[in-house]
N, CA, C and O atoms as a Tinker XYZ file with bonds, in Angstrom:
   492  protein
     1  N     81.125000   73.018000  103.249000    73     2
     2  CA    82.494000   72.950000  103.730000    64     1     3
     3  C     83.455000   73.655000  102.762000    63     2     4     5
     4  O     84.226000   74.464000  103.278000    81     3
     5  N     83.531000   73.450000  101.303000    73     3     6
     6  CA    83.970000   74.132000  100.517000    64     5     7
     7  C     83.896000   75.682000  100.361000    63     6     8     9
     8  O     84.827000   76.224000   99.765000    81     7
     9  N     82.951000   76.387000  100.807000    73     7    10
    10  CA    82.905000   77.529000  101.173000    64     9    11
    11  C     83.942000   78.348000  102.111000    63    10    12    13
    12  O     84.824000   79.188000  101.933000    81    11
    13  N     83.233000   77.495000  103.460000    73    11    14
    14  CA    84.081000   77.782000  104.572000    64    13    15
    15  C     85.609000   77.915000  104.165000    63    14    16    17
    16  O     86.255000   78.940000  104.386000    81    15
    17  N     86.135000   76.768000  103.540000    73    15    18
    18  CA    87.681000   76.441000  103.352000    64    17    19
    19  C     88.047000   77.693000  102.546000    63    18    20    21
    20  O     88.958000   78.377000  103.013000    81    19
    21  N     87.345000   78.181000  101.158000    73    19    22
    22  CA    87.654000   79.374000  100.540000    64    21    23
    23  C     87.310000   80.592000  101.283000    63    22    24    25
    24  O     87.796000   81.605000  100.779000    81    23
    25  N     86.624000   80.774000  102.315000    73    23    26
    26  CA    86.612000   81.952000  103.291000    64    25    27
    27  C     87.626000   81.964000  104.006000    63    26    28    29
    28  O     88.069000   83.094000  104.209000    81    27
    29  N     88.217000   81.060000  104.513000    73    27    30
    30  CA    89.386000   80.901000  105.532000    64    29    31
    31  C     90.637000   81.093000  104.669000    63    30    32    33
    32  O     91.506000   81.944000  104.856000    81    31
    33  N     90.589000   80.006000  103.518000    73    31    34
    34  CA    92.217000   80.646000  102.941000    64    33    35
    35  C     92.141000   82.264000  102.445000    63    34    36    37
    36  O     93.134000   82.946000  102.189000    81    35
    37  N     90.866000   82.680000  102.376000    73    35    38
    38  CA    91.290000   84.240000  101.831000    64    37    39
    39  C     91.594000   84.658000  102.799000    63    38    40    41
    40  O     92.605000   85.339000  102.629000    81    39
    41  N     91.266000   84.648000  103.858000    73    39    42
    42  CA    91.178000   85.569000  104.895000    64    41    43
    43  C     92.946000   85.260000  105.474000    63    42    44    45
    44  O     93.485000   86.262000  105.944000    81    43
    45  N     93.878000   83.845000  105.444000    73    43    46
    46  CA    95.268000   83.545000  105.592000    64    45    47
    47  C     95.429000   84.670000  104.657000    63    46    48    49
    48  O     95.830000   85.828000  104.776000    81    47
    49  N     95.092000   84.122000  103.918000    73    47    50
    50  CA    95.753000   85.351000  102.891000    64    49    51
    51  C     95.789000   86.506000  102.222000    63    50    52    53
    52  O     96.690000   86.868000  101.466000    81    51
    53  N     94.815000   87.085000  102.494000    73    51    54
    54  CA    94.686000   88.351000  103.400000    64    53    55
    55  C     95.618000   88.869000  104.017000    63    54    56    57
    56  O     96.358000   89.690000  103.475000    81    55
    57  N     95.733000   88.554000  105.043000    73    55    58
    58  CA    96.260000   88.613000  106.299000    64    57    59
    59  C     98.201000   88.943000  106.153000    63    58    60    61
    60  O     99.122000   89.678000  106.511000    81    59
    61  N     97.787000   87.621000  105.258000    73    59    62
    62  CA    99.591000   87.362000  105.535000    64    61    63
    63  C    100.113000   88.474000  104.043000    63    62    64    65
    64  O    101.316000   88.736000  104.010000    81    63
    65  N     99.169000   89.105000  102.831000    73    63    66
    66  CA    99.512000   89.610000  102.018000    64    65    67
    67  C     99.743000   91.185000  102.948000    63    66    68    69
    68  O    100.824000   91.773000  102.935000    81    67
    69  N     98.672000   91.630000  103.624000    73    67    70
    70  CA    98.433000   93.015000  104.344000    64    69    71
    71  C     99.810000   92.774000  105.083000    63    70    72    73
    72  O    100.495000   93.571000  104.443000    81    71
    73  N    100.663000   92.216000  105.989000    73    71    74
    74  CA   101.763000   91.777000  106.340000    64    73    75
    75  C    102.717000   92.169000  105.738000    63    74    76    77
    76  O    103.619000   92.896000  106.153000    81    75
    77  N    102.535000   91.564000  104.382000    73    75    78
    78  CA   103.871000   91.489000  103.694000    64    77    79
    79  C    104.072000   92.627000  102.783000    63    78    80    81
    80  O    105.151000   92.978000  102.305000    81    79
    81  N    102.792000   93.227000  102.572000    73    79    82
    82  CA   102.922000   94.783000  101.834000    64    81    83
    83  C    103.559000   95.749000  102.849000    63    82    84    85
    84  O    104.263000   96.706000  102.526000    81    83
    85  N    103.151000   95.303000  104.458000    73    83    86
    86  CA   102.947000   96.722000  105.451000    64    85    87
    87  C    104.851000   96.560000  105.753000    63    86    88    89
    88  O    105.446000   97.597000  106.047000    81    87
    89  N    105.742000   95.082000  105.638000    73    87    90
    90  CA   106.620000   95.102000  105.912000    64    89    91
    91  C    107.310000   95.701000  104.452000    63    90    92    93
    92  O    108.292000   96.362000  104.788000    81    91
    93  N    107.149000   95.714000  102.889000    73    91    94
    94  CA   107.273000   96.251000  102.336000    64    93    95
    95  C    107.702000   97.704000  102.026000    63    94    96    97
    96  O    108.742000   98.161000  101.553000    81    95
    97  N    106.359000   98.377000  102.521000    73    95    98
    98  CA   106.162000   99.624000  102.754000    64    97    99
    99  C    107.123000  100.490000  103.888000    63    98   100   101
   100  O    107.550000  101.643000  103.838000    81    99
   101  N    107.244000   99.614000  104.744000    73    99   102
   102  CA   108.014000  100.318000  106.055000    64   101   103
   103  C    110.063000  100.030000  105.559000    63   102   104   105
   104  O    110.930000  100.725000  106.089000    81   103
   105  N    110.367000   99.035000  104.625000    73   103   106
   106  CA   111.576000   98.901000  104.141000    64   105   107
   107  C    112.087000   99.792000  102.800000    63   106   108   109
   108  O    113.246000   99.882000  102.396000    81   107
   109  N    110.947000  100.389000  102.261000    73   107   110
   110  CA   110.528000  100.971000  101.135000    64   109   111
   111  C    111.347000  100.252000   99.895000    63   110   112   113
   112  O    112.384000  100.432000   99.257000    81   111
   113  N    110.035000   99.153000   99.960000    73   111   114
   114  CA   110.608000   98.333000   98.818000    64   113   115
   115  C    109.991000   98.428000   97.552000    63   114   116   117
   116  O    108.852000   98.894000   97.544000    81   115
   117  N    110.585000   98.027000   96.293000    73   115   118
   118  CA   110.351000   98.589000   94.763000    64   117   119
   119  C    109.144000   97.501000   94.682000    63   118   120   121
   120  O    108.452000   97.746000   93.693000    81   119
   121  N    108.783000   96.631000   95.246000    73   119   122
   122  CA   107.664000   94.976000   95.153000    64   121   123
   123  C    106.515000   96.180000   95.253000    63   122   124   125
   124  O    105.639000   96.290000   94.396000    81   123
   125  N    106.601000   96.892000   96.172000    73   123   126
   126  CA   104.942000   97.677000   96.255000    64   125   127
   127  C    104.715000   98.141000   94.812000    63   126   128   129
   128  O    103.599000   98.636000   94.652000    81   127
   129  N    105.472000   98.106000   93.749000    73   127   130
   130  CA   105.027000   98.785000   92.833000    64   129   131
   131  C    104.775000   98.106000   91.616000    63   130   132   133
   132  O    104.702000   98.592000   90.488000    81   131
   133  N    104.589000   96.330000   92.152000    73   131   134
   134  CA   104.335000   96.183000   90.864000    64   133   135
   135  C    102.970000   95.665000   91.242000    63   134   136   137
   136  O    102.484000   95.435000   92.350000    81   135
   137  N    102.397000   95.521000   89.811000    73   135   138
   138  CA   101.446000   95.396000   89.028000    64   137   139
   139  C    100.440000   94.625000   89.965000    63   138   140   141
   140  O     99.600000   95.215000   90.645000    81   139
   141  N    100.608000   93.145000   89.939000    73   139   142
   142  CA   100.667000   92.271000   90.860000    64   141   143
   143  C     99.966000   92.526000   92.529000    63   142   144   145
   144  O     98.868000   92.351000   93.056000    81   143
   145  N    100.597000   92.764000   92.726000    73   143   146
   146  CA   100.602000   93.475000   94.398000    64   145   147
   147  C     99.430000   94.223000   94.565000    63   146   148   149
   148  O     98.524000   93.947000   95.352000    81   147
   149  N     99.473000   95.116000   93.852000    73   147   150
   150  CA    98.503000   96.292000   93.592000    64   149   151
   151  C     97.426000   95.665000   93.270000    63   150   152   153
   152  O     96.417000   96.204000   93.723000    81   151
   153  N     97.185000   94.387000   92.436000    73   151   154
   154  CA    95.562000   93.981000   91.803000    64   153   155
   155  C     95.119000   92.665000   93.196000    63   154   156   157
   156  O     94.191000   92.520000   93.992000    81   155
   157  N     96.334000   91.968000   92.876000    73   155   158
   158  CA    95.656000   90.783000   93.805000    64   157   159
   159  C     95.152000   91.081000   94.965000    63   158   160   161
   160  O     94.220000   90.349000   95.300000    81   159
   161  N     95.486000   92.020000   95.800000    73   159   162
   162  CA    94.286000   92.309000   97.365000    64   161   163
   163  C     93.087000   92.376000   96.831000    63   162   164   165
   164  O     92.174000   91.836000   97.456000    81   163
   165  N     92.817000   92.986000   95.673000    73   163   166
   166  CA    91.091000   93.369000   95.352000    64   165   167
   167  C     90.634000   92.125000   95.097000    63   166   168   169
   168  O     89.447000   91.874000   95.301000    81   167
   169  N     91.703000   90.940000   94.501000    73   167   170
   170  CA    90.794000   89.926000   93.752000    64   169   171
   171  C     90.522000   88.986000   95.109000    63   170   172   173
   172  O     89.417000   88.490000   95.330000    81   171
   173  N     91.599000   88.817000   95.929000    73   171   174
   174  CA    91.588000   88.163000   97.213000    64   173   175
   175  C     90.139000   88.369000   97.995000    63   174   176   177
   176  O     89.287000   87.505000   98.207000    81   175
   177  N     90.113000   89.976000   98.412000    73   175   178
   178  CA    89.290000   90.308000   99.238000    64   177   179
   179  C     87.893000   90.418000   98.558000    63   178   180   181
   180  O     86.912000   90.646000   99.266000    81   179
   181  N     87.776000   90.278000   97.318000    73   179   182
   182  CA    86.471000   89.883000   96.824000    64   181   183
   183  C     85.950000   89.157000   97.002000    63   182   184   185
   184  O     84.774000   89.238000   97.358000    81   183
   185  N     86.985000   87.429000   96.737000    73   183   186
   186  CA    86.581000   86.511000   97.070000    64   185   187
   187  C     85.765000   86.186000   98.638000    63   186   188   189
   188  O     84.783000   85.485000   98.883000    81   187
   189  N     86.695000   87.073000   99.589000    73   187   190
   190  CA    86.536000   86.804000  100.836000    64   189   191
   191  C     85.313000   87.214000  101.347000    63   190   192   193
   192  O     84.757000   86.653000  102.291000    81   191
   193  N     84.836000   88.272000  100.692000    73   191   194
   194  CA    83.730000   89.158000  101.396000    64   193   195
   195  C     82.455000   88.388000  100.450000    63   194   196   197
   196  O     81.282000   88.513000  100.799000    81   195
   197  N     82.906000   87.463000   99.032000    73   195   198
   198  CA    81.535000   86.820000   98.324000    64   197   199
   199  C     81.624000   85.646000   99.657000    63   198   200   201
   200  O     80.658000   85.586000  100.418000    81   199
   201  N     82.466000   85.007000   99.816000    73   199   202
   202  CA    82.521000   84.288000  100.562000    64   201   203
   203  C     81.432000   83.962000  101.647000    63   202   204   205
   204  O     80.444000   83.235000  101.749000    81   203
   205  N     82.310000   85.126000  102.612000    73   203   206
   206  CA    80.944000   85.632000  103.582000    64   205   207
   207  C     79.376000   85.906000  103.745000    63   206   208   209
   208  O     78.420000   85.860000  104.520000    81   207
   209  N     79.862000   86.268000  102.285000    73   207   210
   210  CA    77.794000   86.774000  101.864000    64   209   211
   211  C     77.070000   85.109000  101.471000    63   210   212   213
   212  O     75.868000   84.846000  101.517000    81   211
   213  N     78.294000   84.063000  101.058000    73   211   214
   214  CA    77.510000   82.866000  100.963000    64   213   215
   215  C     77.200000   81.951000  102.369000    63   214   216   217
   216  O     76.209000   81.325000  102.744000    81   215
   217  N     78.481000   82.180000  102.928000    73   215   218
   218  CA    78.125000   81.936000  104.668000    64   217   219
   219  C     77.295000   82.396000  104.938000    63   218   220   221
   220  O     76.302000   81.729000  104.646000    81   219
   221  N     77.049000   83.463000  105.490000    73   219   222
   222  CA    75.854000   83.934000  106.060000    64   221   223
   223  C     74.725000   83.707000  105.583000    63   222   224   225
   224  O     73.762000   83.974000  106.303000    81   223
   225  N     74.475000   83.127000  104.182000    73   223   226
   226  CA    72.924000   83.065000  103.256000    64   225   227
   227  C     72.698000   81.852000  103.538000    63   226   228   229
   228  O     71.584000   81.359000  103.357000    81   227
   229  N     74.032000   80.961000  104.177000    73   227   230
   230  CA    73.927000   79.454000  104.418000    64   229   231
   231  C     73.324000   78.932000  105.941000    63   230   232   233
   232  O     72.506000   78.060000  106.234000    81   231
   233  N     74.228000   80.010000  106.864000    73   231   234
   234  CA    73.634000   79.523000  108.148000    64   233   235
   235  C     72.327000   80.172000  108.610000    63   234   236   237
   236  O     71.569000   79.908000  109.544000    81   235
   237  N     72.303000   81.440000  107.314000    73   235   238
   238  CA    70.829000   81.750000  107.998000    64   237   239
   239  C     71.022000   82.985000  108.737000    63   238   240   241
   240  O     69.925000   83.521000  108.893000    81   239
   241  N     72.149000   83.788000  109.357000    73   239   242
   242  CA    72.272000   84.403000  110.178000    64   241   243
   243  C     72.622000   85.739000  109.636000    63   242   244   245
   244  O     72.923000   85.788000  108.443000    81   243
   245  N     72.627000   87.029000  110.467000    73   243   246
   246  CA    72.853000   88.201000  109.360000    64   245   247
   247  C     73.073000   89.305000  110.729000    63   246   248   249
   248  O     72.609000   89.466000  111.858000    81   247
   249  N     73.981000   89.857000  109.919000    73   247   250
   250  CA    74.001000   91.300000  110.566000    64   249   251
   251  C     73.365000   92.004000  111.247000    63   250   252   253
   252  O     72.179000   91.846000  110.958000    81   251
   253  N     73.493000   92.707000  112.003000    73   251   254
   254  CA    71.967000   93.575000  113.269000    64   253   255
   255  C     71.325000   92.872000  113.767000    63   254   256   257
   256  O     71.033000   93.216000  114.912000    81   255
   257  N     70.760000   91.610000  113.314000    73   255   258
   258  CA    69.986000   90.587000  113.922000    64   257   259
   259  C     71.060000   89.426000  114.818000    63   258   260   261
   260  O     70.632000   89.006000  115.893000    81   259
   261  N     71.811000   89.165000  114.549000    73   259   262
   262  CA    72.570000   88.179000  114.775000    64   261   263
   263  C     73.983000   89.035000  115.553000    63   262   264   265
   264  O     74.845000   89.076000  114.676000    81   263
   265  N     74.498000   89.684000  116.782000    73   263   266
   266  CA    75.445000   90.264000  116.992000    64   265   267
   267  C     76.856000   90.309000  116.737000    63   266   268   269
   268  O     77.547000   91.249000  116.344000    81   267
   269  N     77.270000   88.720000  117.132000    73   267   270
   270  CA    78.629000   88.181000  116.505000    64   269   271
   271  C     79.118000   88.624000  115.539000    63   270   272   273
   272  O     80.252000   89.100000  115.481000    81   271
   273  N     77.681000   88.452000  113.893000    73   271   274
   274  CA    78.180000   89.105000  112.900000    64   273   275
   275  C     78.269000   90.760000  113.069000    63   274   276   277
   276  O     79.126000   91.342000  112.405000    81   275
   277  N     77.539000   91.400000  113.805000    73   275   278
   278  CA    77.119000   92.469000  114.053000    64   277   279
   279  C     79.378000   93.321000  114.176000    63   278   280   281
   280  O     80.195000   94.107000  113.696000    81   279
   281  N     79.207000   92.648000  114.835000    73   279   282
   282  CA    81.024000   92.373000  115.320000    64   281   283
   283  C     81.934000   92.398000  114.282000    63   282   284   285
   284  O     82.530000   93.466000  114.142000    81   283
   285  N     82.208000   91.473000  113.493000    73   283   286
   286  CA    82.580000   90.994000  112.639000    64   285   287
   287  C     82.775000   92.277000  111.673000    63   286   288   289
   288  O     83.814000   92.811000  111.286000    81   287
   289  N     81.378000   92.598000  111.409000    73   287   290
   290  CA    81.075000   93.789000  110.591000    64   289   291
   291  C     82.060000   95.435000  111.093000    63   290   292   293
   292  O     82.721000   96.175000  110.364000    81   291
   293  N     81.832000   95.515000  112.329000    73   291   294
   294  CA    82.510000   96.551000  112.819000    64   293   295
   295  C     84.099000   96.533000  112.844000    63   294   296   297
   296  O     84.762000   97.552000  112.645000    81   295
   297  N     84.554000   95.504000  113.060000    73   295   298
   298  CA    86.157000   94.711000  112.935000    64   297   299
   299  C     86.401000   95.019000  111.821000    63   298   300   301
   300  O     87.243000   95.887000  111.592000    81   299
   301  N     85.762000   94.419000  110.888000    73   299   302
   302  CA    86.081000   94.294000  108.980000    64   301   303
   303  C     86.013000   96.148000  109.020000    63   302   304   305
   304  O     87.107000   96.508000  108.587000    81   303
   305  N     85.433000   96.998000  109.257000    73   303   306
   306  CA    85.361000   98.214000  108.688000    64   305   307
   307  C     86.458000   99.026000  109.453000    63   306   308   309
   308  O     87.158000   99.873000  108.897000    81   307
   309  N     86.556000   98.663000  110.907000    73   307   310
   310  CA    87.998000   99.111000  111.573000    64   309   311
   311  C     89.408000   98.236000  110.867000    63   310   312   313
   312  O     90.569000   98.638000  110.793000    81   311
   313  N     88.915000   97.117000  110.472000    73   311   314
   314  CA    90.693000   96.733000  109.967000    64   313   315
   315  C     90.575000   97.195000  108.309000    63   314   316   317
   316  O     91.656000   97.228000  107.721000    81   315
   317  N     89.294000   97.569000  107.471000    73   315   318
   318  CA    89.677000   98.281000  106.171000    64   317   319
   319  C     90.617000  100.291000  106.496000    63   318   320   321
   320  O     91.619000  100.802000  105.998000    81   319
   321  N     89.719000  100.735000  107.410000    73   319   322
   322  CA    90.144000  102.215000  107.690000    64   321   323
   323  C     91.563000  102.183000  108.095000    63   322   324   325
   324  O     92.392000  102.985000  107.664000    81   323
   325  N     91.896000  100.976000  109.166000    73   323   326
   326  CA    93.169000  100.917000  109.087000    64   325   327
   327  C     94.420000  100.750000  108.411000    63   326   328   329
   328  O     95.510000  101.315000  108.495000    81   327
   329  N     93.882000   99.663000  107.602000    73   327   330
   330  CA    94.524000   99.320000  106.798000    64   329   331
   331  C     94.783000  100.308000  105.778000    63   330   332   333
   332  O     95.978000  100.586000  105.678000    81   331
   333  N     94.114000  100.834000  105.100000    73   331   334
   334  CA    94.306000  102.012000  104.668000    64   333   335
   335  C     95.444000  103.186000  104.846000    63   334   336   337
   336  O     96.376000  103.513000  104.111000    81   335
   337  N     94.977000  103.710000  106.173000    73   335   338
   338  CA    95.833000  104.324000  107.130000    64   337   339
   339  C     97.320000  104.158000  107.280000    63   338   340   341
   340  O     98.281000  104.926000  107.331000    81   339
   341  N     97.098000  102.593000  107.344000    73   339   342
   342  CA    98.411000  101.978000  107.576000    64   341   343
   343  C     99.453000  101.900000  106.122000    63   342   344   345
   344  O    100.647000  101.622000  106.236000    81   343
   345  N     98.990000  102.106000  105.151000    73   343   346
   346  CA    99.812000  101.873000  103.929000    64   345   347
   347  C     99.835000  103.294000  103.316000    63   346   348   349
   348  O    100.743000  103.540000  102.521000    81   347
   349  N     98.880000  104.306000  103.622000    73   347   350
   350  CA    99.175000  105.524000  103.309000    64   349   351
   351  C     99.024000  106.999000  104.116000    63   350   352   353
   352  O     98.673000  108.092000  103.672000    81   351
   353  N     99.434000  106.588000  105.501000    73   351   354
   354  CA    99.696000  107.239000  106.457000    64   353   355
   355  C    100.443000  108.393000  106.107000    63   354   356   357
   356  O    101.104000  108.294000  105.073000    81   355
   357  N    100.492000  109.466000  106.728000    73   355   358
   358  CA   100.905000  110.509000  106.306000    64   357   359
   359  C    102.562000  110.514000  106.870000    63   358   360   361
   360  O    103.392000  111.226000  106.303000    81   359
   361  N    102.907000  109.697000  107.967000    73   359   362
   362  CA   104.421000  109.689000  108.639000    64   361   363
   363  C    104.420000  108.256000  108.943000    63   362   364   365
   364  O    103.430000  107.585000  109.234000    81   363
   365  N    105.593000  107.870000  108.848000    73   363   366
   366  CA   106.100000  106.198000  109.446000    64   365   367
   367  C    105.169000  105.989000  110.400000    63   366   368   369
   368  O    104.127000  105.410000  110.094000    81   367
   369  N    105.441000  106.512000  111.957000    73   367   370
   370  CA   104.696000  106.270000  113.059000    64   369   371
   371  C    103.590000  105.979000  113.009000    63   370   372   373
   372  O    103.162000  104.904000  113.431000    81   371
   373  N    102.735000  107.072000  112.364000    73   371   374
   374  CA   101.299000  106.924000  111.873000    64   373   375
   375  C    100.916000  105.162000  111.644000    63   374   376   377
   376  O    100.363000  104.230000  112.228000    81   375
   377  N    101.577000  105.454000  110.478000    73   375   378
   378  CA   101.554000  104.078000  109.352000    64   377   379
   379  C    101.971000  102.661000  110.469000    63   378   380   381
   380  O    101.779000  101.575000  109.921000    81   379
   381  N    102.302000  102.611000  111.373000    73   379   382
   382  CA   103.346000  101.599000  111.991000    64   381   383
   383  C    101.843000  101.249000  113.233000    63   382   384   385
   384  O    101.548000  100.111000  113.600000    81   383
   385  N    101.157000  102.428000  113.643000    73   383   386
   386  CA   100.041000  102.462000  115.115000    64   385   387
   387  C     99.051000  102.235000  114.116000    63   386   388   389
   388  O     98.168000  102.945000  114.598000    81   387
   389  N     98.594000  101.805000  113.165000    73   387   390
   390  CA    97.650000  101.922000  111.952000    64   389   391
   391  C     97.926000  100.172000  112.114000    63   390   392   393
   392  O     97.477000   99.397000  112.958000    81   391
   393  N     98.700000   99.960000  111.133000    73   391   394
   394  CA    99.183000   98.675000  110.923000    64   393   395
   395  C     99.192000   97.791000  112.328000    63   394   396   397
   396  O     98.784000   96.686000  111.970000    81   395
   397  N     99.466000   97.738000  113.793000    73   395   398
   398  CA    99.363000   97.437000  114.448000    64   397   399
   399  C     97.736000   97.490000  114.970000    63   398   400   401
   400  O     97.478000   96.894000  116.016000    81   399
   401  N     96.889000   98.038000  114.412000    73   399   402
   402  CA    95.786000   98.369000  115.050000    64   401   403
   403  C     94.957000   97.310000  113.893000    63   402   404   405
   404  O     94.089000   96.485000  114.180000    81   403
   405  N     95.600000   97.660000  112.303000    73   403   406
   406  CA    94.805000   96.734000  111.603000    64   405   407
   407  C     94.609000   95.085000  111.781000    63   406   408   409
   408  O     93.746000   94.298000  111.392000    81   407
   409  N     95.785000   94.957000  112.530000    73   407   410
   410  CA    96.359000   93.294000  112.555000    64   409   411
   411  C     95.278000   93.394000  113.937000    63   410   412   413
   412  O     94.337000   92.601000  113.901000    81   411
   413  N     95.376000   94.446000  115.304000    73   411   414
   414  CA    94.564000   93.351000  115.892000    64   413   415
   415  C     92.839000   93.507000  115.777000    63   414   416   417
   416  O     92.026000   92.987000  116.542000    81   415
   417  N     92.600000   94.208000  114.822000    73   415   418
   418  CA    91.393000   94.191000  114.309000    64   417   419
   419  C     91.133000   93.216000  113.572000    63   418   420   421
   420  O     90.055000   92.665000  113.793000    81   419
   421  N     92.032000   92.647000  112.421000    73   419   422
   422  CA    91.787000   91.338000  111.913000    64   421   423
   423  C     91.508000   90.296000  112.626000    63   422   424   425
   424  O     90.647000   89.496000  112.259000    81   423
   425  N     92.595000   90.067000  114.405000    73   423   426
   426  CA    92.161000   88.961000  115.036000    64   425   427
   427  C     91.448000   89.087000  115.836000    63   426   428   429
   428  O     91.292000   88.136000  116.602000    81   427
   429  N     90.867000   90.015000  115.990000    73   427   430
   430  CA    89.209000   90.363000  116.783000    64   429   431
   431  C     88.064000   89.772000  115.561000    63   430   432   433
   432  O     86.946000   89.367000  115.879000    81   431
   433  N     88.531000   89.805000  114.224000    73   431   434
   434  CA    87.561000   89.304000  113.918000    64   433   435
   435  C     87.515000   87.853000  113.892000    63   434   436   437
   436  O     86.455000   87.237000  113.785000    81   435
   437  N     88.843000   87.211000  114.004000    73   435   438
   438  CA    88.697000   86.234000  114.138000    64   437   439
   439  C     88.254000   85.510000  115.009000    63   438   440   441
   440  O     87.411000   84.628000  114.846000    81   439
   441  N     88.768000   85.809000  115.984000    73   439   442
   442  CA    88.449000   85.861000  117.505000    64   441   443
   443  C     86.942000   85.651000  117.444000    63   442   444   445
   444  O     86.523000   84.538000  117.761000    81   443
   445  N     86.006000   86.677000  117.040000    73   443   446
   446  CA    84.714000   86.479000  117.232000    64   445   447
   447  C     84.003000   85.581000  115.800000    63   446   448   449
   448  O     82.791000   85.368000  115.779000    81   447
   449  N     84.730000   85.206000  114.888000    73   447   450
   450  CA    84.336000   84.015000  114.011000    64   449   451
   451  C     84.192000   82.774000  114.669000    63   450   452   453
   452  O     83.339000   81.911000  114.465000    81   451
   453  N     85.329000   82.781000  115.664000    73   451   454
   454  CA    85.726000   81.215000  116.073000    64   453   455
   455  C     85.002000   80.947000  117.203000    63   454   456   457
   456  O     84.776000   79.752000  117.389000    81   455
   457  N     84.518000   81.822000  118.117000    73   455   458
   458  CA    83.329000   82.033000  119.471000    64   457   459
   459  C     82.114000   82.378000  119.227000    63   458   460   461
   460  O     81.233000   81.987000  119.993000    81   459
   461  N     81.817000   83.131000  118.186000    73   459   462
   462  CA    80.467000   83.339000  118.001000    64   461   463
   463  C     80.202000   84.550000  118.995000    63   462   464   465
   464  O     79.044000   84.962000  118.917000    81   463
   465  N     80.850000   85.087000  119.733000    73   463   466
   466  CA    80.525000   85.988000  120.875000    64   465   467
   467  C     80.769000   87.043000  120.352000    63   466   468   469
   468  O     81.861000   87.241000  119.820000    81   467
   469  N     79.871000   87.896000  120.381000    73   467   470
   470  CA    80.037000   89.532000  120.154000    64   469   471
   471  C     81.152000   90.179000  121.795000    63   470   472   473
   472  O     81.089000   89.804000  122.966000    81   471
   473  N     81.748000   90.878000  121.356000    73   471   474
   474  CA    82.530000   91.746000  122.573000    64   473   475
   475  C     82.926000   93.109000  122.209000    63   474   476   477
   476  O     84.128000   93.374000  122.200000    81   475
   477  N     82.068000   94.000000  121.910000    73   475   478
   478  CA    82.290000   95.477000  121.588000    64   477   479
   479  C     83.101000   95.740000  122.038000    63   478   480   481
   480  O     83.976000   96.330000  121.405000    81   479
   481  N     83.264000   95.417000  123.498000    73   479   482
   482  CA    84.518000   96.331000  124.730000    64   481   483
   483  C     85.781000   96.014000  123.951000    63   482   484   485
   484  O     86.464000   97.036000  123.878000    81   483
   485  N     86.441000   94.812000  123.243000    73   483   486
   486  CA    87.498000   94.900000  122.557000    64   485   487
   487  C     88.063000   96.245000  121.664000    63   486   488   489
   488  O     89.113000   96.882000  121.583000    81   487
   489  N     86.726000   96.273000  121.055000    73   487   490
   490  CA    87.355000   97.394000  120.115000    64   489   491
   491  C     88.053000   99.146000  120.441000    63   490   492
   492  O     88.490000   99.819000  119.508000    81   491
């Protein structure tokens, strides 16, 4: 259970940090530049992704074999490219259809955490 709970708050927070940088970024605020900002996503999303690797070693279930995660996996790599995209987009617009695409890639993955159902056609 303790696992789970530290997979889930990273992933809030995650979520709500990618948010608050992307509203940052689009106000062009001086916060993107500190120190701070810049380190804690890596330490966050470390946690999140050891996280995962202990989930999955727990229930037994895994990637390619198991689809849901199969999902999961494809989500997580569409909301990293986005995310990306989205904070160093080459024009606002860009950055704005990026950021909108990363958020609902995040809740596709959630989406398929909380059902267990793989649904490619989402993506």
């Amino acid at each position: 259970m303790l696992l789970l709970a530290i997979h889930i708050s990273c992933a809030v927070i995650t979520i709500v940090g990618f948010n608050l940088r992307g509203v940052w970024m689009f106000v062009g605020s001086r916060y993107l530049q500190l120190r701070w900002v810049k380190i804690a996503p890596h330490i966050i999303d470390t946690v999140l992704l050891l996280s995962a690797v202990g989930l999955m070693l727990k229930i037994e279930q895994y990637p390619v074999v198991d689809d849901w995660l199969s999902a999961k996996v494809v989500g997580l790599v569409a909301y990293i490219l986005l995310g990306i995209i989205s904070l160093r987009g080459s024009s606002k617009s860009v950055r704005v259809v990026a950021w909108l695409g990363a958020n609902a890639a995040f809740f596709y993955i959630v989406s398929v955490a909380l059902t267990r159902q793989a649904d490619f056609g989402l993506l």
